[in-house]
C-alpha positions as CSV (number, residue, x, y, z in Angstrom):
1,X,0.0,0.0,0.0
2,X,1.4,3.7,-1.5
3,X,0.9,6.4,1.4
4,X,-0.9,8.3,-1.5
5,X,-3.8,5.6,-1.5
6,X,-6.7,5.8,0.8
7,X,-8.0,2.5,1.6
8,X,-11.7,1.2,2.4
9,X,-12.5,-2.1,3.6
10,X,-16.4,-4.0,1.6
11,X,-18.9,-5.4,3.7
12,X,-22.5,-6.8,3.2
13,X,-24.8,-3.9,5.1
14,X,-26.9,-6.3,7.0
15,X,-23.5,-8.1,8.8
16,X,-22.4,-4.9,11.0
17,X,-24.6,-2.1,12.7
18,X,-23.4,1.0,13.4
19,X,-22.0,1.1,16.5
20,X,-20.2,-2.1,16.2
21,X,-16.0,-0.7,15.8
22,X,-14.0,-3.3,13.4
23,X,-10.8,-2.3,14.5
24,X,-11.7,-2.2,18.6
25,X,-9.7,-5.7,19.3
26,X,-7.6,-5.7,16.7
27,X,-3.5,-4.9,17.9
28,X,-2.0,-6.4,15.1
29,X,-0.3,-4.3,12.7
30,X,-2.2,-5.6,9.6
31,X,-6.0,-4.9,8.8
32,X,-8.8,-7.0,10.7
33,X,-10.3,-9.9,9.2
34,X,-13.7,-9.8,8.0
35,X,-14.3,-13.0,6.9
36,X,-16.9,-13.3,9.5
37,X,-19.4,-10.8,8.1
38,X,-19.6,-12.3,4.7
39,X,-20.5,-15.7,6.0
40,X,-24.7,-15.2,5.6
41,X,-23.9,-13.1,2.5
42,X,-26.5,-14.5,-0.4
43,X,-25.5,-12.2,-3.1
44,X,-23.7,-13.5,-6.3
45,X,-20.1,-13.4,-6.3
46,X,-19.6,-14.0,-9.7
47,X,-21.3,-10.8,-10.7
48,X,-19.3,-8.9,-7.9
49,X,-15.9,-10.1,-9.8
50,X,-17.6,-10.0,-13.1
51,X,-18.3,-6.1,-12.5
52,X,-14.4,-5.3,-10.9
53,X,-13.3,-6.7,-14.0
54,X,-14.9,-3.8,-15.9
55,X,-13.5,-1.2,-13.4
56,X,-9.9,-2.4,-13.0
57,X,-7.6,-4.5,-14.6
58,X,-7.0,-7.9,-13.3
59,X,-3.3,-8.3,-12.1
60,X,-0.9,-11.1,-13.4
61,X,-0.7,-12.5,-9.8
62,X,-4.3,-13.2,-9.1
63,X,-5.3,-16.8,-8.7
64,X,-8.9,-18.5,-8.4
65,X,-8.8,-17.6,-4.5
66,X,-6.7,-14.6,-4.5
67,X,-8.2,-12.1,-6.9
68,X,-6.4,-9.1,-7.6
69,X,-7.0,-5.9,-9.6
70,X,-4.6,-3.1,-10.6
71,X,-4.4,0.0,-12.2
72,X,-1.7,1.6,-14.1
73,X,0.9,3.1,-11.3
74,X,3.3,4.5,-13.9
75,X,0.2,7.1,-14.7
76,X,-0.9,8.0,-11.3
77,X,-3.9,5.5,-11.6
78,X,-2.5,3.0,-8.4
79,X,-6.1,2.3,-8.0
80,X,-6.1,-1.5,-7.1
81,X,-8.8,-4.4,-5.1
82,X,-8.4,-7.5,-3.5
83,X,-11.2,-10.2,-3.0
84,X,-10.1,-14.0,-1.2
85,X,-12.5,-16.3,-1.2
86,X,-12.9,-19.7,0.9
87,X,-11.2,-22.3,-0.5
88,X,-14.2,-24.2,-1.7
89,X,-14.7,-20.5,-3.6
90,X,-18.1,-20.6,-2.3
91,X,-17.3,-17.1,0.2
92,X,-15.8,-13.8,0.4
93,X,-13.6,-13.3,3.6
94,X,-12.1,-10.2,2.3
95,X,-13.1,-7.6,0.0
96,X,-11.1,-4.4,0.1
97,X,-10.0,-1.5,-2.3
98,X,-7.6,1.6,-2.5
99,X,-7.7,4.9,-4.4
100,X,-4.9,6.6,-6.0
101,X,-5.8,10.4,-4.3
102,X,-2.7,11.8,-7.2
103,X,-5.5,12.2,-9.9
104,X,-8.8,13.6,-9.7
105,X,-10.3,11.3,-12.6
106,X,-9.4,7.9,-9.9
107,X,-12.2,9.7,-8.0
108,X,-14.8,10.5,-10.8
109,X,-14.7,7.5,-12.5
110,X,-12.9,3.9,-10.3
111,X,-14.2,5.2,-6.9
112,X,-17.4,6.1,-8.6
113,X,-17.7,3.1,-10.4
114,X,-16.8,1.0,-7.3
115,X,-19.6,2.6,-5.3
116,X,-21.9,1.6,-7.9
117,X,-20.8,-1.9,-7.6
118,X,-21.3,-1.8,-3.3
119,X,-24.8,-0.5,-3.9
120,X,-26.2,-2.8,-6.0
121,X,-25.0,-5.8,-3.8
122,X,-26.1,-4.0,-0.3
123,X,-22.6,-3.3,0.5
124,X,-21.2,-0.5,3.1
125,X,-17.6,0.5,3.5
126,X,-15.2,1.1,6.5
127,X,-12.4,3.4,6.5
128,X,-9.4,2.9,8.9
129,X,-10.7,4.8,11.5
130,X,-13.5,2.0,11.8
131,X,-16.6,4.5,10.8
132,X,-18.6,3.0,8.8
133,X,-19.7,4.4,5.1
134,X,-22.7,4.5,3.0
135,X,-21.1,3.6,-0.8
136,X,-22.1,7.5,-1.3
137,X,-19.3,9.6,-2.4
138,X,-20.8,12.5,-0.7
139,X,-20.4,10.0,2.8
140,X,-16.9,9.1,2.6
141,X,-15.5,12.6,1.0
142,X,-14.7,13.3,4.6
143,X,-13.3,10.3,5.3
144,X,-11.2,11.2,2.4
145,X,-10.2,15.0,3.6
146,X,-9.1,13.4,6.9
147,X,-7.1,10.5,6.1
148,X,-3.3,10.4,5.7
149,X,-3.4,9.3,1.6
150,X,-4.8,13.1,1.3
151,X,-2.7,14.8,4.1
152,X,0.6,13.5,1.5
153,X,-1.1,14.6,-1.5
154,X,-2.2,17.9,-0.2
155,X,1.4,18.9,1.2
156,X,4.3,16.0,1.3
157,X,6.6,17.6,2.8
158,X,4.0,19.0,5.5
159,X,2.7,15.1,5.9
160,X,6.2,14.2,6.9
161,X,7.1,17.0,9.0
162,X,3.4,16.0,11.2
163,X,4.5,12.3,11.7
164,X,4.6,13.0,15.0
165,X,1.5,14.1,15.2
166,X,-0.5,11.5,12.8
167,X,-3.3,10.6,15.7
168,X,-4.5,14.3,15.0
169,X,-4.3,13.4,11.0
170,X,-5.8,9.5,10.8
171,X,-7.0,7.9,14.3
172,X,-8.9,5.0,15.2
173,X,-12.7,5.7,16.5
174,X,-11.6,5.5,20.2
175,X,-7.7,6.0,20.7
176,X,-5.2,8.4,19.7
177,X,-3.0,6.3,18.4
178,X,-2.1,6.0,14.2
179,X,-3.5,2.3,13.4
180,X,-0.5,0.3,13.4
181,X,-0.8,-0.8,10.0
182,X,-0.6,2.7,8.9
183,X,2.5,2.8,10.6
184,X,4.0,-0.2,8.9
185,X,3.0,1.3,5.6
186,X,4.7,4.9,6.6
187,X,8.0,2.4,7.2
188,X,7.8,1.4,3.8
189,X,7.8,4.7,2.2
190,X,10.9,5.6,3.7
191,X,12.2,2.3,2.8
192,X,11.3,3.2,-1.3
193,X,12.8,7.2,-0.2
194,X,16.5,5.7,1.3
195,X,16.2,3.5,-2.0
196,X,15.9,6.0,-4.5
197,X,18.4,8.1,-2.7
198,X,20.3,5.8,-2.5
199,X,20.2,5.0,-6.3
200,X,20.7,8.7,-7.4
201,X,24.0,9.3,-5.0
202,X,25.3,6.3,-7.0
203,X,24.2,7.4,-10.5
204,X,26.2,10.3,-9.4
205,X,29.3,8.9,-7.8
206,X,29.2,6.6,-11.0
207,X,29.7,10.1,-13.3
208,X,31.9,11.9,-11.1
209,X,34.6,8.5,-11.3
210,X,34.3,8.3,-14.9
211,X,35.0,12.1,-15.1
212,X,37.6,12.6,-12.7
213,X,41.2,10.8,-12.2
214,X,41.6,8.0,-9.6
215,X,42.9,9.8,-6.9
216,X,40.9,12.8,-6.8
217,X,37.5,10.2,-6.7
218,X,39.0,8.0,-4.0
219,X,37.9,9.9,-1.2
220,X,34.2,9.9,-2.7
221,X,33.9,7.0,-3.4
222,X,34.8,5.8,-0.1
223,X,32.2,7.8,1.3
224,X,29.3,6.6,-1.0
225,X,30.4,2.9,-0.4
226,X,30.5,3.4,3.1
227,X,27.4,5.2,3.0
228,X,25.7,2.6,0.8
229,X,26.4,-0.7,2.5
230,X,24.9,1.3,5.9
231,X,21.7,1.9,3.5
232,X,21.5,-1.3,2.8
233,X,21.7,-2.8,5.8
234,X,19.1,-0.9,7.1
235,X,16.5,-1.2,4.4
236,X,17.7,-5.3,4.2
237,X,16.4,-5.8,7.9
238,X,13.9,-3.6,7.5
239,X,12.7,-5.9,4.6
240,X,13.2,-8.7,6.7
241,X,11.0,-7.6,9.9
242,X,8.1,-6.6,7.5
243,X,8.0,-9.7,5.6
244,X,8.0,-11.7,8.9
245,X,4.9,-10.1,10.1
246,X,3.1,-10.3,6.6
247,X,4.4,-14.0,6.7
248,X,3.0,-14.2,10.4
249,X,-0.6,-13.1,9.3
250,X,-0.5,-15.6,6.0
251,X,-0.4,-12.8,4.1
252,X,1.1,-12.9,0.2
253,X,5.0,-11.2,1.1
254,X,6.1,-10.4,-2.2
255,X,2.8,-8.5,-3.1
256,X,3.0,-6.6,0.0
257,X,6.8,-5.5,-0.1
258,X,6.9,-5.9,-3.8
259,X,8.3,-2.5,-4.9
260,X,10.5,-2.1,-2.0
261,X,12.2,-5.7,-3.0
262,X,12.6,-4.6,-6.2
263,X,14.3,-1.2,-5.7
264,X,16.2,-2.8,-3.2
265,X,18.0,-5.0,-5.7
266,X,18.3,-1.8,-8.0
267,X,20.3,-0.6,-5.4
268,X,22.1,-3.6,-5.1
269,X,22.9,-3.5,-8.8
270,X,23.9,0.7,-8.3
271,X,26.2,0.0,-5.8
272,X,28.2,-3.2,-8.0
273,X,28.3,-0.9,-11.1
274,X,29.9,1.6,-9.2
275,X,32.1,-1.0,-7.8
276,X,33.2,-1.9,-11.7
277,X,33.6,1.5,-13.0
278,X,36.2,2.0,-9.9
279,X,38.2,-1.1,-10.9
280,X,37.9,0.3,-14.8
281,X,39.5,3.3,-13.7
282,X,42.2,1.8,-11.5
């Protein structure tokens, strides 16, 4: 999950009333289940997944149980949804959906169109605050304002400088504290910043070697290693904790962590380039 996508959790209306709180006993750092809620639905599944496959794309990694849509992330569309069914595919246990905030038109038309699709199969929503939403946009468009995908949007640098204070930005219905998910979301976007950091020093220290004489791009280069194998370590156990708790909650890993994997290996691959310019030049 980007920071820049605001999430909603799908739920048959008749399963929950309103002052019911999905996330009250949940302390994991993952999303509840909700499998639970979907076990009286009598609504047609097929029609459900029939209908997402005219919003969204179906991704490559979607299988019969684990059906997954995604949008275009290259072209600010990260819209994307997620449905697992029982294994006998008879059941949803979850439904849930995010929204690229970065372009108006993921609004108009996939958040529309997904609202569409929750009121024709009696569906309400829940946002991570645990409030739950009429599929009406003009219901959730304060849920929207308020949540942390908008905050970054709005102002980035802002977003970042009020980590401290997130419970004032995106709090649960009866504590102050940022829902630990959230939080494990936040670590992963400064995972994918240290990357690309990371990957633009070395770009760099890569030009200035090729540029300058041996001696006068020793010292540099010393540093950017240096500086580069401490990156790398950090983001590699960072890596390593987060895929242990998805692992822990049976959740797919590589989905989860996939972009920070793979700019992790670019980084990887930065850092041995630089390594073989400097013994080209020596």
């Amino acid at each position: 999950m980007a920071i820049w996508q605001y999430l909603l959790i799908v739920v048959p209306e008749n399963s929950i009333d309103d002052n019911y709180n999905i996330f009250e006993n949940n302390e994991t750092g993952f999303l509840p289940e909700t499998n639970s809620y979907w076990e009286n639905f009598d609504g047609s599944i097929n029609s459900i997944i029939s209908e997402l496959n005219q919003i969204l794309p179906k991704a490559s990694w979607s299988d019969e149980i684990h059906l997954n849509w995604k949008g275009n992330g290259n072209n600010d569309e990260d819209n994307d949804a997620f449905i697992c069914l029982t294994d006998d595919k008879s059941k949803i246990k979850e439904f849930q959906f995010r929204i690229d905030l970065r372009k108006a038109s993921n609004i108009t038309n996939i958040l529309q169109s997904i609202l569409e699709l929750c009121k024709r199969h009696n569906l309400v929503l829940i946002d991570l605050k645990g409030k739950i939403l009429k599929p009406e946009l003009k219901d959730i468009s304060e849920s929207i304002r308020t949540s942390n995908a908008s905050s970054f949007v709005t102002d980035p640098m802002q977003f970042f400088e009020n980590l401290s204070n997130q419970s004032k930005i995106e709090t649960s219905k009866n504590t102050s504290k940022i829902y630990p998910f959230e939080k494990l979301e936040i670590i992963k976007s400064l995972v994918r910043i240290s990357s690309w950091f990371l990957i633009l020093i070395l770009f760099f220290a890569m030009i200035i070697t090729l540029l300058s004489d041996a001696f006068g791009s020793y010292f540099i280069n010393y540093f950017v290693v240096f500086l580069s194998i401490f990156i790398l370590l950090i983001n590699a156990s960072t890596l390593l904790v987060i895929s242990i708790l998805y692992k822990s909650k049976k959740e797919k890993v590589f989905y989860n962590i996939k972009k920070e994997f793979i700019l992790f290996l670019v980084s990887i691959a930065s850092l041995m380039l630089l390594s073989g310019v400097i013994h080209f030049k020596i």
